[in-house]
C-alpha positions as CSV (number, residue, x, y, z in Angstrom):
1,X,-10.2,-22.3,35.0
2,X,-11.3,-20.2,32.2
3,X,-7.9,-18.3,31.6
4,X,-5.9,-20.8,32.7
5,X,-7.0,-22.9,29.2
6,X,-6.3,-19.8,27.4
7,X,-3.3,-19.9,28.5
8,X,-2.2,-22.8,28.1
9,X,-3.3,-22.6,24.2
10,X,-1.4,-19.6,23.8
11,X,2.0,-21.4,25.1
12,X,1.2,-24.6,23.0
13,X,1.4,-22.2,20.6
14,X,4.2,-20.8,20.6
15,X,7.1,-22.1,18.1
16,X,10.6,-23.9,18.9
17,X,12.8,-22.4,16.9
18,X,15.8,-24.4,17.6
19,X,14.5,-27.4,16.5
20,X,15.7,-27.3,13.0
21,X,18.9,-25.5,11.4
22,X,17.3,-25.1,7.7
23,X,13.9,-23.4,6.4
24,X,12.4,-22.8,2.9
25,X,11.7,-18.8,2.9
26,X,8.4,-17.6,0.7
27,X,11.0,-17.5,-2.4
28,X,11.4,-21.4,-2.1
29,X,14.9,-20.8,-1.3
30,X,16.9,-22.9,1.9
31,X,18.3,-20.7,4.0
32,X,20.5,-20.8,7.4
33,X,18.4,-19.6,10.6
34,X,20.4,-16.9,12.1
35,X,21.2,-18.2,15.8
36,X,21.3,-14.5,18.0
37,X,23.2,-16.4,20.6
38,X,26.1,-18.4,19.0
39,X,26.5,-15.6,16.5
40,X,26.6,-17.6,13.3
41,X,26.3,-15.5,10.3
42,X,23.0,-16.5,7.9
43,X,23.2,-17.1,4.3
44,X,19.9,-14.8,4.1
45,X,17.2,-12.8,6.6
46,X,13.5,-12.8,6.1
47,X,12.8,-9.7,4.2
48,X,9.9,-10.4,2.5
49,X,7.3,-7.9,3.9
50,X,9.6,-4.7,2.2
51,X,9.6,-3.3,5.8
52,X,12.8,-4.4,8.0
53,X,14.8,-8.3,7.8
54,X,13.2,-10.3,10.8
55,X,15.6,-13.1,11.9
56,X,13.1,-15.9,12.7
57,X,14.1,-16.8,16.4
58,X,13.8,-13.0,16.6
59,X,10.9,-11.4,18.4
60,X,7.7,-13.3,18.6
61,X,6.0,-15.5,16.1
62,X,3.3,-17.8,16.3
63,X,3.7,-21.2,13.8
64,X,2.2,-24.3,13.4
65,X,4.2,-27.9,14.0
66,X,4.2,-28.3,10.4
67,X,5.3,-25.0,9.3
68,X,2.5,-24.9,7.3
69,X,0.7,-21.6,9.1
70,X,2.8,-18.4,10.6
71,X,2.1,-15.1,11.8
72,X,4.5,-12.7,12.9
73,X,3.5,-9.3,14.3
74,X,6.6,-6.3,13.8
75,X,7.0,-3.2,14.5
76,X,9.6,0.0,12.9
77,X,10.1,3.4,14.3
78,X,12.4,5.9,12.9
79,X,12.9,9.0,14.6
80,X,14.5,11.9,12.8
81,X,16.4,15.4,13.8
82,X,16.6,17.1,10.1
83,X,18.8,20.9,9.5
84,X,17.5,22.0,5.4
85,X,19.9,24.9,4.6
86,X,18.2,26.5,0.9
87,X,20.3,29.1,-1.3
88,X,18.2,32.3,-1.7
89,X,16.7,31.6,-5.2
90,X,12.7,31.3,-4.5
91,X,12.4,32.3,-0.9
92,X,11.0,36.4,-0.5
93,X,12.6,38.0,2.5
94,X,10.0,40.3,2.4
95,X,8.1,37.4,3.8
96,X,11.0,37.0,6.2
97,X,11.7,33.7,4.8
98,X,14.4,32.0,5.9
99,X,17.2,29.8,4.8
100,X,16.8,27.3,7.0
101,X,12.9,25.2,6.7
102,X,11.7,22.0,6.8
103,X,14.1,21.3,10.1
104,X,13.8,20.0,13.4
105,X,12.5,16.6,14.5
106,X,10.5,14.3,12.5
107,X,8.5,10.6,12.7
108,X,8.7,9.4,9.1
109,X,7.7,6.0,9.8
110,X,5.9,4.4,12.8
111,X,4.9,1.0,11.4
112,X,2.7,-1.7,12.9
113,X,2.2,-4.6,11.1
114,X,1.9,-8.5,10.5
115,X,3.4,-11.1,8.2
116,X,3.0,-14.8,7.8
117,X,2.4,-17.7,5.9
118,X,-1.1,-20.1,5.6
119,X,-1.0,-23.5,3.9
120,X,2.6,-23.4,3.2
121,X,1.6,-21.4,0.0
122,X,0.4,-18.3,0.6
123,X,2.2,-15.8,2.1
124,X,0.4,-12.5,3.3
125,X,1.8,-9.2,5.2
126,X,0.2,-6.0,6.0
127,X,1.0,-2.4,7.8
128,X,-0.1,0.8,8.7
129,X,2.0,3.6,9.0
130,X,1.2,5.7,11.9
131,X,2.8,8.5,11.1
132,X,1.1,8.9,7.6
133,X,-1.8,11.0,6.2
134,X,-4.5,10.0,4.1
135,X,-4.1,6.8,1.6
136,X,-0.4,6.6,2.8
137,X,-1.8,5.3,6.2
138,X,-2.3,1.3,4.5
139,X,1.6,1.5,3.8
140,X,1.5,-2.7,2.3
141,X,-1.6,-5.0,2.2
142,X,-0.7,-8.2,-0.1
143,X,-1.1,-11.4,-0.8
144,X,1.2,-13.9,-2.6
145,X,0.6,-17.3,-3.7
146,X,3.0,-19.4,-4.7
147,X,2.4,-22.5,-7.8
148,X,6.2,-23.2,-7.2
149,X,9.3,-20.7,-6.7
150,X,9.4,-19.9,-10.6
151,X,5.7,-18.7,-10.9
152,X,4.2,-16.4,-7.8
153,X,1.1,-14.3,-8.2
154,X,0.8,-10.8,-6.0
155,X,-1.7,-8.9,-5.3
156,X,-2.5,-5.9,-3.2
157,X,-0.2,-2.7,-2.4
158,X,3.2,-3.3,-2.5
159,X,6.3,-2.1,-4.0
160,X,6.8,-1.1,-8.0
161,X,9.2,-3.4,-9.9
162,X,11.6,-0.7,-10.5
163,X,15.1,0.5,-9.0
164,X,17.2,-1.4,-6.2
165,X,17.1,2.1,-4.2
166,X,12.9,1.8,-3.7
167,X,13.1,-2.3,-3.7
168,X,15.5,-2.7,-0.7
169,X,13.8,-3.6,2.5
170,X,13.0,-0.3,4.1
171,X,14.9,-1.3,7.4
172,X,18.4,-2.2,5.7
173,X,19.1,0.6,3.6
174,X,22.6,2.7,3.6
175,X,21.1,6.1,3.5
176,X,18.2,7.3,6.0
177,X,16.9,9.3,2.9
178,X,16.6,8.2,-0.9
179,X,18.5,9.6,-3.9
180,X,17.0,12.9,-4.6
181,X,17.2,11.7,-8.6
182,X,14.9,9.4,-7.8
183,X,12.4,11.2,-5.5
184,X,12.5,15.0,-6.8
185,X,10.1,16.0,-9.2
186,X,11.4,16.9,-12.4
187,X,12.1,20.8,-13.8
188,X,9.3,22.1,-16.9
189,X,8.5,25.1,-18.7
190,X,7.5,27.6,-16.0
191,X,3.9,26.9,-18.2
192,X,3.5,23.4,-17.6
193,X,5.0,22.5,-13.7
194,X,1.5,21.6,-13.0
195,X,2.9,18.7,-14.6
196,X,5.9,16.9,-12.3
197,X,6.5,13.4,-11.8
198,X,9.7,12.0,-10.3
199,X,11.5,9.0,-11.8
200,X,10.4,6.8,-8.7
201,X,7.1,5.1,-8.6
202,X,7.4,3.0,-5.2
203,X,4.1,1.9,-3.3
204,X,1.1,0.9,-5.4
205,X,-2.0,-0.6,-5.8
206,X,-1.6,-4.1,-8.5
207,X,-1.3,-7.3,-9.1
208,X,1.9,-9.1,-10.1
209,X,3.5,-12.2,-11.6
210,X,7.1,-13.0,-10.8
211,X,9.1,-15.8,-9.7
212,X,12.8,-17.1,-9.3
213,X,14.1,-20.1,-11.4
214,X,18.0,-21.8,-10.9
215,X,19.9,-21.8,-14.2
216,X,21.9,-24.9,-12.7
217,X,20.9,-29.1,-13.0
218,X,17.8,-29.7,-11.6
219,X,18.8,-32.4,-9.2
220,X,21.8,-30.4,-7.6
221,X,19.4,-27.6,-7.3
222,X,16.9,-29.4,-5.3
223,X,19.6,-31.1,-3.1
224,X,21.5,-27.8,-2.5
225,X,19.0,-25.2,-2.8
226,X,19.5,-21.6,-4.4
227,X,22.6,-21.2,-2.4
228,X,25.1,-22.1,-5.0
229,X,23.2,-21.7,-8.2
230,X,22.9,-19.2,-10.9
231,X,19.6,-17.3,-10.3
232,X,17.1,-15.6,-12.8
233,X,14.4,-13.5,-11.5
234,X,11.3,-11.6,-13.3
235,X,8.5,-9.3,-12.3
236,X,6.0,-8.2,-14.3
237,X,2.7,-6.3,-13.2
238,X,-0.3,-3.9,-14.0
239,X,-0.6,-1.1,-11.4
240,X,-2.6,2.2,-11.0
241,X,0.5,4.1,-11.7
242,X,-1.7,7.0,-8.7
243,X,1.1,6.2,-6.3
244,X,0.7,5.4,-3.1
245,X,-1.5,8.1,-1.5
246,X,-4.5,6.8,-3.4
247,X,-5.9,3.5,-2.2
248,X,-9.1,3.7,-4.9
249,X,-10.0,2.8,-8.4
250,X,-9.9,5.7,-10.1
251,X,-8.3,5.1,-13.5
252,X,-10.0,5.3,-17.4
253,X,-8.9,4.0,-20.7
254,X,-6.1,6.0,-22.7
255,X,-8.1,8.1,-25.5
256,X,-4.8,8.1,-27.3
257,X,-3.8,4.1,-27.0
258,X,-7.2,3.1,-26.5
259,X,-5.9,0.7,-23.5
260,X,-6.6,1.1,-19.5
261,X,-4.6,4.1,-18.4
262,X,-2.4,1.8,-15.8
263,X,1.5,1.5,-15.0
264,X,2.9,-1.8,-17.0
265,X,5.7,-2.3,-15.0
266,X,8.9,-5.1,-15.4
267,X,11.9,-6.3,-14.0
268,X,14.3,-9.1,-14.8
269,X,17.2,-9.7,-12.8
270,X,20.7,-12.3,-12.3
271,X,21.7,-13.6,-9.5
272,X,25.1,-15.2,-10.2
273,X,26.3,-15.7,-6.5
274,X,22.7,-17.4,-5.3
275,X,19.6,-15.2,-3.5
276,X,20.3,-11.7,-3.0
277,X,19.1,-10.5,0.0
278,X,17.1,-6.6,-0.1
279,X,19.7,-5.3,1.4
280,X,22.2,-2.6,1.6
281,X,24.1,-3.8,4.9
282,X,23.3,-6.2,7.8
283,X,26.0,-6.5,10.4
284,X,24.0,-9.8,10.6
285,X,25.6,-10.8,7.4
286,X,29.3,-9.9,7.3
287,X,30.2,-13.2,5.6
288,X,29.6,-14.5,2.4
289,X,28.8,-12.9,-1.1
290,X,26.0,-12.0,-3.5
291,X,25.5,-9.9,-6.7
292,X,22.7,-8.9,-8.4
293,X,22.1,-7.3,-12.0
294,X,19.0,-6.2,-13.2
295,X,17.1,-4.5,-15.9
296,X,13.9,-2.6,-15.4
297,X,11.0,-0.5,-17.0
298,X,7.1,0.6,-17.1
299,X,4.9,2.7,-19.0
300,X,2.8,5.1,-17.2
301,X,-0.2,5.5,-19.4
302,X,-1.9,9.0,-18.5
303,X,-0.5,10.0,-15.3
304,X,-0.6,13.1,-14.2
305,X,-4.1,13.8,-14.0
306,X,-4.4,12.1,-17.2
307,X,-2.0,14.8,-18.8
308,X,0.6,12.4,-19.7
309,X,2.2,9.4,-20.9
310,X,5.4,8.3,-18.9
311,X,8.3,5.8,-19.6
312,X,10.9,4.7,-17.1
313,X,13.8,2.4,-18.2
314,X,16.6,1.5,-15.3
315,X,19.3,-0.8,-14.8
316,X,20.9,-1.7,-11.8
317,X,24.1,-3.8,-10.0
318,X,24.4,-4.7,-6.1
319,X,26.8,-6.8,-4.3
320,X,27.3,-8.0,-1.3
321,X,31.0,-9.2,-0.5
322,X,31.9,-10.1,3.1
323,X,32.0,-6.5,5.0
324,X,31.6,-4.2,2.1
325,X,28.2,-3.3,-0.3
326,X,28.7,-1.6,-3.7
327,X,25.7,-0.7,-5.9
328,X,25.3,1.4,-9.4
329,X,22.1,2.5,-10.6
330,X,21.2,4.7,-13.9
331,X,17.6,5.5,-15.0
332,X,15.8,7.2,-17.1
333,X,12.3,9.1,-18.4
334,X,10.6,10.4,-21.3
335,X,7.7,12.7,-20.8
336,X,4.9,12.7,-23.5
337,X,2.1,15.0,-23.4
338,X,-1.6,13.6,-24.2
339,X,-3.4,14.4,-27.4
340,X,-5.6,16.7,-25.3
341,X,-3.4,19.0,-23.7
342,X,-2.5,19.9,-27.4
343,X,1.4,20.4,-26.4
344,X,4.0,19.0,-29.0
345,X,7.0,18.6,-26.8
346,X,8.6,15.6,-25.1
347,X,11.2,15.3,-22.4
348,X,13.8,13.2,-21.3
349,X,15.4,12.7,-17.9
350,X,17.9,10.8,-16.6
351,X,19.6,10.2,-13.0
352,X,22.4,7.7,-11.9
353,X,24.1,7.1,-8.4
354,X,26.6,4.9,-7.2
355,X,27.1,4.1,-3.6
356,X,29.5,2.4,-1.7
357,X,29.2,0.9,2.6
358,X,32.1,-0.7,4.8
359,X,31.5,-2.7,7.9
360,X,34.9,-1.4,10.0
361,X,33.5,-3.6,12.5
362,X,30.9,-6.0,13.6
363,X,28.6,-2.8,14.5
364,X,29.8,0.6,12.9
365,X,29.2,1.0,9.0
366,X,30.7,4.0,6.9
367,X,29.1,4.8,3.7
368,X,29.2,7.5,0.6
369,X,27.4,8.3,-2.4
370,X,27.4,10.3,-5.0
371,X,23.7,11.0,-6.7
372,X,23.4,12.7,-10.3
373,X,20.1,14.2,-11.8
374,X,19.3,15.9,-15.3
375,X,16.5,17.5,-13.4
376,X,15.7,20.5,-16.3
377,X,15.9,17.7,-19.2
378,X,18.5,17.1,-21.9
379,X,17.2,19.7,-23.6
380,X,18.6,22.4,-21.1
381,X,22.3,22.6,-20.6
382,X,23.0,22.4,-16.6
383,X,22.7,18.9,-13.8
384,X,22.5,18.2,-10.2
385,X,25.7,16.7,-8.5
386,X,24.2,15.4,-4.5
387,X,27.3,13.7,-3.0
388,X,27.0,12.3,0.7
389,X,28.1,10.4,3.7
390,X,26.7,8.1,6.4
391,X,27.7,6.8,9.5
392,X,25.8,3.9,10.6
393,X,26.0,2.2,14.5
394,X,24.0,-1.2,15.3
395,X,23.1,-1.7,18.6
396,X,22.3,-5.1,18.2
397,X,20.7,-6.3,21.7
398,X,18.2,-4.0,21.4
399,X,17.4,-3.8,17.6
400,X,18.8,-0.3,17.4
401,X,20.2,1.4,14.2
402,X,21.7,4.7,14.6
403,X,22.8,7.1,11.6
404,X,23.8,10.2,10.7
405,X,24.0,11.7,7.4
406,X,25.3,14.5,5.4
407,X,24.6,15.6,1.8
408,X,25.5,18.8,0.0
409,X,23.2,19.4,-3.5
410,X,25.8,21.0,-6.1
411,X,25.0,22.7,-9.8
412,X,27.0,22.4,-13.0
413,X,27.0,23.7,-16.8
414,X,23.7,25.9,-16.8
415,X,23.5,28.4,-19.5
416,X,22.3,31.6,-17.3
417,X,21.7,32.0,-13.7
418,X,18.0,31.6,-13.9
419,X,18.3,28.0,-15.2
420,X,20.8,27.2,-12.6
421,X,19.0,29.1,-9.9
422,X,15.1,27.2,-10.8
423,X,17.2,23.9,-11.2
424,X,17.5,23.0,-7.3
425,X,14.1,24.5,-6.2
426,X,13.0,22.3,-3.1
427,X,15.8,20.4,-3.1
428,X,18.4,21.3,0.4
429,X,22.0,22.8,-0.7
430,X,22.9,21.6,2.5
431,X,21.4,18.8,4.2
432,X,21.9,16.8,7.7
433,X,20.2,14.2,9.7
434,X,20.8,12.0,12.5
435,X,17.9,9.0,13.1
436,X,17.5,6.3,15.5
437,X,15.6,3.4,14.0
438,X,14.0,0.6,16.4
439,X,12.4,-2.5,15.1
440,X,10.9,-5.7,16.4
C-alpha cells in the first residue's frame, strides 16, 4: 500500500505540458512552447542554465499546477576524437617528441545537473561536471531572483559578462572548440611568462545585477510581450576574477588602488528584433529573426597571483535570420604590472573573429570562421590567423549533435624567426575533431 501512494504522488506530479500554448521564461519574456510532434518552430528555447536549450515538453520535469515551482533534471555528454599536429619549434627530438600530442579521444564534458523555478521568482540551476578536476567539478551553482524582468539579482558561479563566444549556451554553439583568441594565453618577455592570462574569463564565483527592459509603449509591451519590441539588456557584477578552478575566497585588497582585488565586470546589450536566444544554431528554430549588439568590459584587479592589473574591453553582433547565423566579435586587453613586481611595461592585446552557419536543411549545418590573435602584443610586429570549418548533423529523435571540425593556425609579419616560431607555442598548426554530443 505503501509504494503504491508513492506512486501515485509521483504521477500527480507530473506536468501537462499541452495544456497551454504560451509561458513566461525566467527573463519575463512570452515565448511559444516548442511542440516536438507537430513540428512548429518556437520563437525561443529555455536556455537559461548556460548548459544546453531544454524545450519544455522535452525530457522530464516536475511543476506545480500553478507554475509557480519547477524542477528539471538534464544531462550533456560530449565525446571527443582530437588529431593536434605542432610545427617543430619547442618540441626536443632528443626527447623523441613528437609532432603529433594531445590526440586521441576525450570526455570534455559529462554534466549532471538540475534547473527550476520556486515561487514564480526565483529561479536556481546547478551541475557538476564529471569529467572535471578539482574546483572545475561545481561547473554552475546559482541563484536568481527576479523584482521584475528589468532588475534580476545573481548569485553563485556562473558565466562572466563578457564575449557572445563564452555567453552562448554551451549545447548550441557552432564550433566544438572556442576561438583560440579567446582561450590561449597570451605571449611575454621570455622573463615574465609566469605571467599569462587569456582574454576569456568564463565561469566564476559572483554576484550580479542585470535585467532586460522594452524600449516600446508600455501597454503594447505587456499585451505582446518581448516578441516584437526593441530590447535593452545590462549586466553588471563583482567576481573573484580566480576563474573557475577555484571555488574559495581567496582574494585581498589592491595595495595599489586600495580597493578589493576582484573582477568588475559589465555588459549592455540591444536587442532590436525582440529576445535573443544564446545560441549559435538550433534546427529547432529555422524560422524567424533576431539580432543582438553588445558592448562589454571588466577590470581584473590583481590577477595573476596578485602580479597584475587586467582590462578587457569587447564588442560584439549576432543574428539569427531564418536558416543562417552570422556573428562578429573584437576584443581587447591591457596588461599592467603591480607596483610590487617593480616592472614598468604594459601590454596590449587584441583578438577578433567572425563566423558564419547555414542550415542546408532541417538537420545538417555548415559553418566557417576565421579567428585572429595579436598574441605577442602590439608592441611586436607578427599575428595569428586560425581559419576553420564545421559540419554539424542533428539527430533530432534522439537528442544527438554530431560535428566535425577543422582548423589550421597560420603566422604573418613577424620580424625574425624566433618571434614567429615562440608566437604559436601550444597552439595546434593543424587541428581536427569529430564529437558526438547527447543531451536530455
Amino acid at each position: 500500500m505503501r509504494y503504491r501512494l508513492l506512486a501515485l504522488m509521483a504521477i500527480a506530479a507530473l506536468p501537462v505540458m499541452a495544456e497551454t500554448e504560451e509561458e513566461t521564461s525566467g527573463k519575463g519574456v512570452v515565448y511559444e512552447k516548442y511542440n516536438m510532434e507537430s513540428n512548429r518552430q518556437p520563437g525561443h528555447i529555455d536556455m537559461e542554465n548556460g548548459v544546453l536549450g531544454i524545450a519544455d515538453n522535452r525530457g522530464f520535469t516536475l511543476q506545480s499546477r500553478d507554475g509557480r515551482f519547477v524542477f528539471k533534471p538534464y544531462l550533456f555528454v560530449q565525446t571527443r576524437a582530437s588529431l593536434n599536429y605542432y610545427d617543430d619549434e619547442g618540441l626536443d627530438k632528443a626527447y623523441n617528441q613528437d609532432n603529433v600530442a594531445n590526440s586521441g579521444f576525450a570526455i570534455p564534458y559529462a554534466i549532471l545537473g538540475f534547473t527550476g523555478k520556486t515561487f514564480g521568482r526565483l529561479d536556481y540551476n546547478l551541475s557538476i561536471n564529471a569529467a572535471a578536476t578539482g574546483g572545475n567539478v561545481l561547473q554552475q551553482a546559482w541563484v536568481d531572483y527576479q523584482i521584475n524582468p528589468a532588475a534580476r539579482f545573481r548569485a553563485g558561479k556562473f558565466k562572466t559578462p563578457f564575449t557572445h563566444a563564452y555567453l552562448t549556451t554551451l549545447g548550441e554553439t557552432l564550433f566544438p572548440l572556442l576561438p583560440n583568441s579567446l582561450t590561449a594565453g597570451v605571449i611575454m618577455p621570455h622573463t615574465l611568462n609566469a605571467v599569462a592570462p587569456n582574454i576569456g574569463t568564463g565561469f566564476d564565483l559572483g554576484f550580479e545585477f542585470h535585467g532586460v527592459t522594452a524600449l516600446g509603449k508600455r501597454d503594447e509591451m505587456q499585451a505582446e510581450g518581448f516578441r516584437r519590441h526593441w530590447l535593452m539588456g545590462y549586466e553588471a557584477g563583482l567576481f573573484n576574477g580566480s576563474g573557475a578552478a577555484v571555488n574559495t575566497a581567496t582574494k585581498t585588497f589592491s595595495d595599489d588602488w586600495h580597493i578589493p582585488s576582484l573582477l568588475y565586470a559589465g555588459r549592455l546589450t540591444f536587442m532590436p528584433w525582440g529576445q535573443m536566444p544564446a545560441t549559435q544554431g538550433n534546427n529547432h528554430m529555422l524560422s524567424g529573426r533576431h539580432m543582438l549588439f553588445g558592448v562589454s568590459g571588466g577590470l581584473n584587479v590583481e590577477s595573476e597571483s596578485e602580479s597584475t592589473n587586467d582590462g578587457r574591453l569587447g564588442a560584439e553582433f549576432s543574428m539569427l535570420y531564418n536558416r543562417w547565423y552570422v556573428a562578429a566579435e573584437g576584443y581587447w586587453m591591457h596588461v599592467g604590472f603591480t607596483e610590487r613586481q617593480k616592472i614598468d611595461q604594459t601590454f596590449n592585446y587584441w583578438g577578433a573573429y567572425a563566423q558564419l552557419g547555414f542550415f542546408c536543411t532541417d538537420y545538417l549545418q555548415v559553418g566557417a570562421r576565421y579567428d585572429f590573435m595579436d598574441r605577442n602584443s602590439s608592441g611586436k610586429d607578427g599575428f595569428l590567423n586560425m581559419p576553420a570549418a564545421v559540419v554539424n548533423y542533428y539527430i533530432n529523435k534522439c537528442n544527438l549533435k554530431l560535428s566535425a571540425m577543422y582548423q589550421f593556425t597560420g603566422r604573418y609579419g613577424h620580424e625574425t624567426q624566433l618571434d614567429r616560431d615562440n608566437d604559436d607555442l601550444g597552439i595546434s598548426t593543424h587541428s581536427a575533431c569529430v564529437q558526438l554530443q547527447y543531451s536530455f
